[in-house]
N, C-alpha and C positions, 0 to 999 in steps of 0.2 A: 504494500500500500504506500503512494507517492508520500514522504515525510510532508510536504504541505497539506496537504488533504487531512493528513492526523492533525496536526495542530490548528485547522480552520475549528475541525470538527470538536475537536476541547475546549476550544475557545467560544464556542458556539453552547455547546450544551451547560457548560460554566456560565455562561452568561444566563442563558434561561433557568436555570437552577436557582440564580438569585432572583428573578423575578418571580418565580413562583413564593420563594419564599417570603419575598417583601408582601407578597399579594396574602398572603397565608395570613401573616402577622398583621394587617391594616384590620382585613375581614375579622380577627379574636377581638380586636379592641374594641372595650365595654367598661361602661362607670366601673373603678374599682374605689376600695377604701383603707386609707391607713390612718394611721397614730402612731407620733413620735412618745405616746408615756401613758397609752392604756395599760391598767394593770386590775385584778379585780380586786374590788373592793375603792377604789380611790376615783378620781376624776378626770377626764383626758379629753384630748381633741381630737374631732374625728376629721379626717380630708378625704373628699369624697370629689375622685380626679374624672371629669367628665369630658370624655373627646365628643364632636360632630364627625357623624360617621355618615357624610353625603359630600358629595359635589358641588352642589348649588341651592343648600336648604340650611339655614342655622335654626339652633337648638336656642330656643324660647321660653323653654318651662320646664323645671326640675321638681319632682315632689317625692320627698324623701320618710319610706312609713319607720318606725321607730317601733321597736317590741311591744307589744301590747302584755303580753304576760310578765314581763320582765320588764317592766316602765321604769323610766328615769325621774327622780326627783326634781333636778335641776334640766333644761336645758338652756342653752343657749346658741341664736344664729349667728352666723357672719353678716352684717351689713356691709353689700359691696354695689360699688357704684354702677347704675346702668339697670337695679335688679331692685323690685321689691321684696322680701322675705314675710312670710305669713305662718303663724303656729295654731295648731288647730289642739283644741283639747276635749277630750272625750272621757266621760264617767266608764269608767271599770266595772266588771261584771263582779267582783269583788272586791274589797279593800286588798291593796298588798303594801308590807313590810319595806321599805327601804332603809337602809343603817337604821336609826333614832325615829324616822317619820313614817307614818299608814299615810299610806294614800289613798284615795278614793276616786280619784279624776288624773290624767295626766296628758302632756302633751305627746299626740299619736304622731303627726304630720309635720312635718317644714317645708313649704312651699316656697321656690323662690321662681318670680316671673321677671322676663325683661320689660326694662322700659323702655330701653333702645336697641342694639343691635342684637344685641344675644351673644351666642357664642357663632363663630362665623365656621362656613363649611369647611373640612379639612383642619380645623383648630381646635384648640382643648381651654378648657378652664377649671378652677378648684374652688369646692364650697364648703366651707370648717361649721361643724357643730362643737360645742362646748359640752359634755356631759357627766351629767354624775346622780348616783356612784355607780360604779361598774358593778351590776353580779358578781357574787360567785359561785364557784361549781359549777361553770359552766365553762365550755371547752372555746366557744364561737357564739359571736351573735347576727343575725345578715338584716337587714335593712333593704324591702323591695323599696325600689325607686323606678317611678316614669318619668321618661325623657322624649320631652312635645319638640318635634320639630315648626320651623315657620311652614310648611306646607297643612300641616295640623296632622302630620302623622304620629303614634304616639309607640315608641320605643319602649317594653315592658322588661324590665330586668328584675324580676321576682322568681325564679329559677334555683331551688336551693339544693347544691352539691353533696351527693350522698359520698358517705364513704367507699374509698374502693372502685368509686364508677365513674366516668369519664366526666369532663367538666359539664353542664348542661348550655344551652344552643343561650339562651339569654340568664347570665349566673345573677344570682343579688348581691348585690355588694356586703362581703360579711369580714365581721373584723375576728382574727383567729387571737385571741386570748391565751392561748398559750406561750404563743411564741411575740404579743404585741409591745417589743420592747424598743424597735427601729423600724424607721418610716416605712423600710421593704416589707418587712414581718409579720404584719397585721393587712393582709391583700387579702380579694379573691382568692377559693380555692385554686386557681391556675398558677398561684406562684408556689405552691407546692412542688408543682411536680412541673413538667418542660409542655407551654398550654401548646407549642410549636404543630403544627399537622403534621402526622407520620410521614406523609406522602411525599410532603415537604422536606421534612429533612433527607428521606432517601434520596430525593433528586438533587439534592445539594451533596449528600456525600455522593453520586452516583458523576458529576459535574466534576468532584474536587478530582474522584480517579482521572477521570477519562482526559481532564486538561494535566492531570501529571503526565500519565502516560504522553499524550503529545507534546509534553515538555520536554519527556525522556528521548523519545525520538530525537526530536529536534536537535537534544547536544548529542546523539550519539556520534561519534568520532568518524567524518567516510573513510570508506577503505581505497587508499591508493593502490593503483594500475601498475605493476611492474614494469618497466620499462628495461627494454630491450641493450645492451650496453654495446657500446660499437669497438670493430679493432677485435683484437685476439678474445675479448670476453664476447664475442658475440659472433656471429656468422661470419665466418671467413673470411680474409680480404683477399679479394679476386685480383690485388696485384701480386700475391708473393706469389715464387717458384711454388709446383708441386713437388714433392719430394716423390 
């Protein structure tokens, strides 16, 4: 096989390897949430990292549900410019316990609406709750959230990741309490494990061979042509005597 054709050909599937794989990773991305100093029992900030995942439609309207079984005492929103923020409170089907205070009522919702732009297509933005106190004995808490686009289409991410079983198709944003001690740590189920598509990475390790191998080609060393030596090392000269 011509050494050019090998290395067109590596260069080639290399390259589409990476595009599948950028196309893999745009298509996963989904509201996730962290905290830099959730811990249970105490108070922490929640960031709840929001991309537009369109072309030509920006993100409008976020509404963030909050546990209803496991209700917070305190919250608090972010006031950010561009955006009204709204808390919805809702009576509990029972009183429950928080540290020192029963509650009876708490807040369920955090709505925040644009006033202006929103978040624009292809771009991301971040929305902090202040809460407290954290449960405990509990391992994770997730938080469904709708995500309104300006076309008025509405992006459901209330999808809660079982153990053991593949991420779901829209995850809820859920903060993992065990491990919520840096900003990375407290994600979506998908930071767990690699949220990457299978299919995906084979065709990028299947890219990374086949552009070696046409690299390997390429430096292979040619083999020089023997050349014929003139004079007594080589065929006869037709001026001496015959013996």
């Amino acid at each position: 096989m011509p050494r050019r054709f090998v290395l067109r050909a590596g260069a080639i599937v290399a390259a589409s390897a990476l595009v599948l794989v950028g196309a893999a990773s745009s298509a996963s991305a989904h509201v996730t949430l962290s905290s830099p100093d959730a811990k249970p029992g105490g108070y922490a900030k929640l960031i709840f990292r929001v991309p537009t995942e369109s072309g030509n439609t920006s993100t409008t309207k976020l509404v963030v549900s909050l546990p209803k079984d496991l209700p917070f005492a305190h919250v608090g929103a972010q006031v950010k410019d561009g955006w009204k923020v709204e808390k919805k409170t809702e009576k509990l089907a029972a009183p429950v316990k928080v540290g020192d205070v029963t509650l009876t009522q708490a807040i369920t919702t955090i709505t925040w609406t644009a006033t202006a732009g929103g978040i624009p297509p292809n771009d991301f933005d971040e929305f902090a709750l202040s809460v407290g106190k954290i449960p405990e004995g509990v391992d994770a808490l997730s938080f469904p959230t709708d995500q309104t686009y300006s076309d008025g289409e509405v992006a459901k991410w209330a999808d809660v990741a079982k153990d053991g079983a593949d991420e779901p198709e829209h995850p809820a944003p859920t903060l993992k309490l065990a491990a919520a001690i840096t900003p990375v740590a407290a994600t979506t189920s998908s930071d767990a494990k690699d949220s990457s598509d299978p299919l995906a990475r084979w065709l990028a390790g299947a890219g990374l061979l086949v552009g070696l191998l046409g690299l390997a080609f390429g430096l292979r060393p040619r083999k020089v042509a023997p050349v014929a030596a003139s004079g007594e090392a080589g065929m006869p000269d037709s001026g001496k005597a015959q013996s």
